[in-house]
C-alpha positions as CSV (number, residue, x, y, z in Angstrom):
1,X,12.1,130.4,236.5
2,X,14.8,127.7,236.0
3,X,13.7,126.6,232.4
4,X,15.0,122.4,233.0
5,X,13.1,122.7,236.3
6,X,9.6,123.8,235.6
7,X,9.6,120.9,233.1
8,X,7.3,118.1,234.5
9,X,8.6,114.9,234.6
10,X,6.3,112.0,233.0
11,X,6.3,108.6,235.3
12,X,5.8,105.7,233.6
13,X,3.6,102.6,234.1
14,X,6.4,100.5,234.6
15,X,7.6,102.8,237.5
16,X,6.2,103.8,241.2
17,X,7.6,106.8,242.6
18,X,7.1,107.5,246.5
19,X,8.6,110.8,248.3
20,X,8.4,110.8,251.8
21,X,7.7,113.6,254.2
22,X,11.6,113.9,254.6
23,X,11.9,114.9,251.1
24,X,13.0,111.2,249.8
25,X,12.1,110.9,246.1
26,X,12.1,106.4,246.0
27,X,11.6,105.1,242.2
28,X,10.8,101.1,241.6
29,X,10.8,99.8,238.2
30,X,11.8,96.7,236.2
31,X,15.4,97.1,236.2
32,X,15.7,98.2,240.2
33,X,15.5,100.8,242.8
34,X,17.3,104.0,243.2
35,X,16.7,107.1,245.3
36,X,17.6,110.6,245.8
37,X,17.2,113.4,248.7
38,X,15.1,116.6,247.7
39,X,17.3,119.6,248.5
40,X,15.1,121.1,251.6
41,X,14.0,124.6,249.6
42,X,12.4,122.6,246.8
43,X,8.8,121.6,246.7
44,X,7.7,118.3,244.7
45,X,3.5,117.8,243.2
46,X,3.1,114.3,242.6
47,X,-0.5,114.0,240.7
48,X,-1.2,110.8,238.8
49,X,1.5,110.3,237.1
50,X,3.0,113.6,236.7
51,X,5.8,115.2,238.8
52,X,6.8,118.8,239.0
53,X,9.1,121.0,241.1
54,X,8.8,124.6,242.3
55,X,10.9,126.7,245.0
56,X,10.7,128.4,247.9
57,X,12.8,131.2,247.1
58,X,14.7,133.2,244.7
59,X,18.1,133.1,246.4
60,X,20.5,131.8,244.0
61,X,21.7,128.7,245.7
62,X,17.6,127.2,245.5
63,X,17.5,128.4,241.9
64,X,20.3,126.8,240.9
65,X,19.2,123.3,243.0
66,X,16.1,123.9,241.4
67,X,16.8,122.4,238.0
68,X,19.4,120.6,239.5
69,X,16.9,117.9,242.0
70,X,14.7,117.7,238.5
71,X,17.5,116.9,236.0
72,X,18.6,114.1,239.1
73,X,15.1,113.2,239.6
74,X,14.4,112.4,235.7
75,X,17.8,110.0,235.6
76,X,16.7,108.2,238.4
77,X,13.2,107.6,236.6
78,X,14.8,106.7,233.6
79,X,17.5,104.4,234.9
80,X,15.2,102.3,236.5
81,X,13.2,101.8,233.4
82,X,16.1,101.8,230.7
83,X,19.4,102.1,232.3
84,X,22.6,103.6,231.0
85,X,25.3,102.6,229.2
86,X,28.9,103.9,227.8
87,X,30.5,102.6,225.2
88,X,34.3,102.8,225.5
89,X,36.7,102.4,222.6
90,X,40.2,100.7,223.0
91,X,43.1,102.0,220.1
92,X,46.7,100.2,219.6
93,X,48.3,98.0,218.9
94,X,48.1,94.7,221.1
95,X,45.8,97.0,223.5
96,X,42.9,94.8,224.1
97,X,40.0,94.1,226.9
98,X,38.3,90.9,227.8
99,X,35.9,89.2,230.7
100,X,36.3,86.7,232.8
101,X,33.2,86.4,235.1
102,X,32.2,89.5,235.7
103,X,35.8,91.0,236.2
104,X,37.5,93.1,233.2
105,X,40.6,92.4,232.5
106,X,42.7,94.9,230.1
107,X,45.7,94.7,228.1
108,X,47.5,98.1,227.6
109,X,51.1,98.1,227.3
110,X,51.4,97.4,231.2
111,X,54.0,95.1,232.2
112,X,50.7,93.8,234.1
113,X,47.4,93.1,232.5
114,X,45.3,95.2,234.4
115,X,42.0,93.6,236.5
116,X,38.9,95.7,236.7
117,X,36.0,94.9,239.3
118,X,33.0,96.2,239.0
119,X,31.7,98.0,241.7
120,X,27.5,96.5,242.8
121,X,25.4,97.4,240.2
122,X,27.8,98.0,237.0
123,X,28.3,95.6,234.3
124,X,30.6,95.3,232.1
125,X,30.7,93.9,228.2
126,X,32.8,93.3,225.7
127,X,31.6,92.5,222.4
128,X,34.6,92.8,220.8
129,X,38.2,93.0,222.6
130,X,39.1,96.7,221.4
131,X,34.8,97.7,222.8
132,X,34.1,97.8,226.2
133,X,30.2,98.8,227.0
134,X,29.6,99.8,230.7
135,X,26.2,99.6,231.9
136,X,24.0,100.2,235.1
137,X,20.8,101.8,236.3
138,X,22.9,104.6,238.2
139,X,24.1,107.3,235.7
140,X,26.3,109.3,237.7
141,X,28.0,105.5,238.8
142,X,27.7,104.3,234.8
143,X,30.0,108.1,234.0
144,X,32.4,107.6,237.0
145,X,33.2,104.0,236.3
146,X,33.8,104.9,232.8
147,X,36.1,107.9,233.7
148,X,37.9,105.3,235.7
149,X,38.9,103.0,232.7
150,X,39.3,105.9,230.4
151,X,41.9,107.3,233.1
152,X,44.2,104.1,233.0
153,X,45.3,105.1,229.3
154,X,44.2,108.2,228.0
155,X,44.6,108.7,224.7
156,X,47.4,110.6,223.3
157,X,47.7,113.3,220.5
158,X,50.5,111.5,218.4
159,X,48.8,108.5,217.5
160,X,46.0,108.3,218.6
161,X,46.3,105.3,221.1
162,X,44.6,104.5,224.6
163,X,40.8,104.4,225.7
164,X,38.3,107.2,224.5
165,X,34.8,107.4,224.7
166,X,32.1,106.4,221.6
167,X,32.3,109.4,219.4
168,X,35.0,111.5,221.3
169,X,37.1,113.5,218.8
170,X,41.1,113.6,219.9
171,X,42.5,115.9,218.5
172,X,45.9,115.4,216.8
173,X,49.3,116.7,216.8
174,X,52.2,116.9,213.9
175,X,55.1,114.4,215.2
176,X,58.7,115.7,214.3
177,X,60.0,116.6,211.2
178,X,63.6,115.8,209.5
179,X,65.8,118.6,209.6
């Protein structure tokens, strides 16, 4: 038994979850709506507020969905109560990030400043011009938005300078030495 999927998954007040005879798992709560498509060899139990997931079979493509429609069903739960976020942090010198409206514009070393727009349901902050916090209800979207601005300047071993995530370790290299 996958040990993530025979975890059951606590609903919230805040939150109504439907699933329809098509397998379409809809949750509503205060910060939006998302939903996700139930692989087809995966049964759901939706008592009171309470939702668990079982299997058909034991071939190894359903075991292996089998945690994976729970782990996907839990985010969606929980973005639509809390949300995500990721914290992105900007290293060098004159590298720096700020909004205008709702569009991100980034300073890093480009001939060009560089615009960001964010896609429906991403927002971006900037508390600080070298912190950029990305948040949404949609974690895979909050992670792939984030990859995206990481990917414009990653940072390098020497010095240390470009985007990294909060609490990323980069691990550094020796420069030359004189001969």
């Amino acid at each position: 038994m996958s040990r993530i999927g025979k975890n059951p998954i606590e609903i919230p007040d805040k939150v109504q979850v439907t699933i329809s005879d098509e397998g379409l798992l809809t949750a509503k709560g205060p910060k939006g709506e998302l939903t996700y498509q139930l692989p087809e060899a995966i049964n759901y139990n939706l008592e009171g507020n309470t939702l668990t997931f079982g299997r058909d079979n034991e071939d190894r493509k359903v075991r292996a969905q089998h945690g994976l429609a729970r782990a996907l069903s839990a985010n969606l739960i929980e973005g639509v109560v809390n949300g995500f976020a990721k914290t992105l942090l900007i290293e060098g010198v004159g590298y720096k990030a700020e909004m205008r409206g709702n569009r991100l514009f980034l300073s890093l070393g480009f001939s060009h400043p560089v615009l960001i727009i964010p896609p429906d349901g991403i927002e971006f902050e900037t508390p600080k011009p070298t912190i950029i916090i990305i948040k949404g209800i949609d974690k895979q979207l909050v992670g792939q938005v984030a990859a995206t601005v990481r990917k414009l300047r990653k940072p390098e071993p020497y010095k240390g300078k470009g985007i990294r995530y909060e609490g990323e370790y980069i691990r550094r290299k020796a420069g030359k030495t004189a001969a």
